[in-house]
N, C-alpha and C positions, 0 to 999 in steps of 0.2 A: 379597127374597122367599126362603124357604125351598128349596129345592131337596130330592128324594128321591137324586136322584145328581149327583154324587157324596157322602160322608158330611157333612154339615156339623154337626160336634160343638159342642153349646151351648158359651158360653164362659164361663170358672169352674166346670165340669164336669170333676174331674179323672181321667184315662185308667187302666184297670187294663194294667199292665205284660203283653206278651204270655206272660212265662217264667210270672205271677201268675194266668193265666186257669188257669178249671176245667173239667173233664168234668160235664154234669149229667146226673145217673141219676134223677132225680124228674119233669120234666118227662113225659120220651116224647110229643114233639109232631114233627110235620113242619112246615114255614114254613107252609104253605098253614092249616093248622090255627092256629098260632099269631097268624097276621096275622087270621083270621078271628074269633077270640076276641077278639084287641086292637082288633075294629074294634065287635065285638058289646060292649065293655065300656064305650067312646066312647060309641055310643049312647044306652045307659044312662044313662051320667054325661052326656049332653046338650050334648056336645061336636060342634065341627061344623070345619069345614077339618082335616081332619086330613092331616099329610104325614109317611109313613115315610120316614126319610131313612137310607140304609145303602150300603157300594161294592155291595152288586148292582145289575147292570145292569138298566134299565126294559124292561118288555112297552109294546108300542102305546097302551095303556090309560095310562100312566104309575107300573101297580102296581109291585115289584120282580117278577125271574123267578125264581119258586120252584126252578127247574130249577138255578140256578146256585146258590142255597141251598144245593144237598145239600153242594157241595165247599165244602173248610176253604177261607176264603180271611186274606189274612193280618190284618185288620182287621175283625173281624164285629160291630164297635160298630154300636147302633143310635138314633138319636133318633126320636123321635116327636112330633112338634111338634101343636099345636090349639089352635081356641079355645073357652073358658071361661067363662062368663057377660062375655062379652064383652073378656078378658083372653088376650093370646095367653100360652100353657102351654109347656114340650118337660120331656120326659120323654127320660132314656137312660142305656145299662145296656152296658157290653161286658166282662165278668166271664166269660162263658160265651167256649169254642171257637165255638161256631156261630152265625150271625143268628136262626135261630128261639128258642134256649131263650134269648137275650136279649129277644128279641119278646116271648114268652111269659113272662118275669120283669117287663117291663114291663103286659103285660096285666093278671097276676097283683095288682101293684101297687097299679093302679088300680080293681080290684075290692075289692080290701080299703080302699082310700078310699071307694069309695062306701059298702062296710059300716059305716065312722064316719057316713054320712048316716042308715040305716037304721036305726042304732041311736041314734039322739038324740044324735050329738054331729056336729048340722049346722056348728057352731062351730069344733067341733076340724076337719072337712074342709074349710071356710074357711082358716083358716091353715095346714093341713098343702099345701094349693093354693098358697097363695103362697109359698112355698117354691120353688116348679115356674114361679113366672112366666119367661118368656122377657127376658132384660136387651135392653134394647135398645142398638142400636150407639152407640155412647159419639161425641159428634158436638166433642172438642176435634181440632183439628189433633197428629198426632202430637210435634210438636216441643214442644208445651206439657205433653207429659206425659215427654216424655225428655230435655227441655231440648236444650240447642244442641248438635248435634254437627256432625264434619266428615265421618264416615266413618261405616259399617256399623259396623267395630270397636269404633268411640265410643259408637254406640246401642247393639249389644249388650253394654256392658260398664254404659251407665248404666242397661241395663235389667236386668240383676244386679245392682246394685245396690241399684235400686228395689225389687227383686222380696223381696226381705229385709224388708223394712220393710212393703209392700202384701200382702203374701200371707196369706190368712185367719185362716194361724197362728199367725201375729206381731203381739203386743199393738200394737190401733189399726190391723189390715188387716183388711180382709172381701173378700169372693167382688168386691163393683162394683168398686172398688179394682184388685185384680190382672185382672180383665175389660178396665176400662181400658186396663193398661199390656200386658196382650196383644197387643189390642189397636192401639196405636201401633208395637209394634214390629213389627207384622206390615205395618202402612202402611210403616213406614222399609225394612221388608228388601225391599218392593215397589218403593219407590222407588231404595231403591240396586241392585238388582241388574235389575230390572224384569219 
């Protein structure tokens, strides 16, 4: 199940470097505004379970608290998970300093997806969506994607390996692929260290 906190970042979604984040001067939104847009734009697009997932801490209600928005904190990636004519979605952005102008670059987003609805290209917003499906959890035992090892050392070293070969970039890898082998190595570092 999705959780709002703490961040759970889609997987095969890759991370902008904290030195790579920006200042954004176009926005000028607060969270409370930016959450309120991204929820008015759901709407719209006919979207329902939606869960903001980011490290701000939850209100009572289970929203995030806009109060701890204001401060920089060192992680301000956002996902936003929903579902979609019956297809669960996440959408996420953490290119921005702060939780709101990534909130609001994702609101942003998805309004200009729905403007491919509005303008006759119901088709092109069909596959630009699937794009955005949520992978689901890859259900092999991690040892069948990292093969045999004896140690942590072992997996983390078969799983640089792998990683060369499964990584989207590399002829004959895609996003499932390295999701996968994330994936398993995150079950093995669980299991050996626990």
């Amino acid at each position: 199940m999705t959780q709002a906190y703490p961040l759970q970042w889609p997987d095969g979604w890759s991370r902008t470097a904290p030195g790579n984040r920006t200042e954004n001067r176009r926005f000028s939104t607060t969270f409370i505004k930016a959450r309120s847009q991204l929820f008015s734009e759901l709407d719209r697009l006919g979207a329902t379970n939606a869960v903001v997932s980011s490290w701000l801490p939850l209100r009572n209600d289970g929203l995030p608290r806009a109060d701890a928005a204001r401060a920089r904190i060192a992680d301000p990636g956002v996902a936003v998970y929903f579902t979609y004519r019956g297809k669960q979605m996440v959408m996420a952005r953490d290119v921005y300093h702060n939780v709101h102008d990534n909130l609001r670059s994702i609101g942003l987003a998805i309004e200009h997806l729905r403007g491919l609805d509005r303008h006759g290209g119901a088709t092109m917003m069909e596959r630009a969506f699937e794009g955005f499906a949520a992978l689901p959890a890859p259900s092999n035992d991690w040892r069948m994607v990292l093969g045999p090892v004896r140690t942590l050392a072992d997996a983390e070293a078969s799983y640089r390996e792998k990683a060369k070969a499964r990584h989207p970039d590399a002829p004959g890898g895609s996003h499932d692929k390295m999701t996968e082998l994330n994936a398993a190595i995150r079950a093995a570092r669980i299991e050996f260290v626990g």
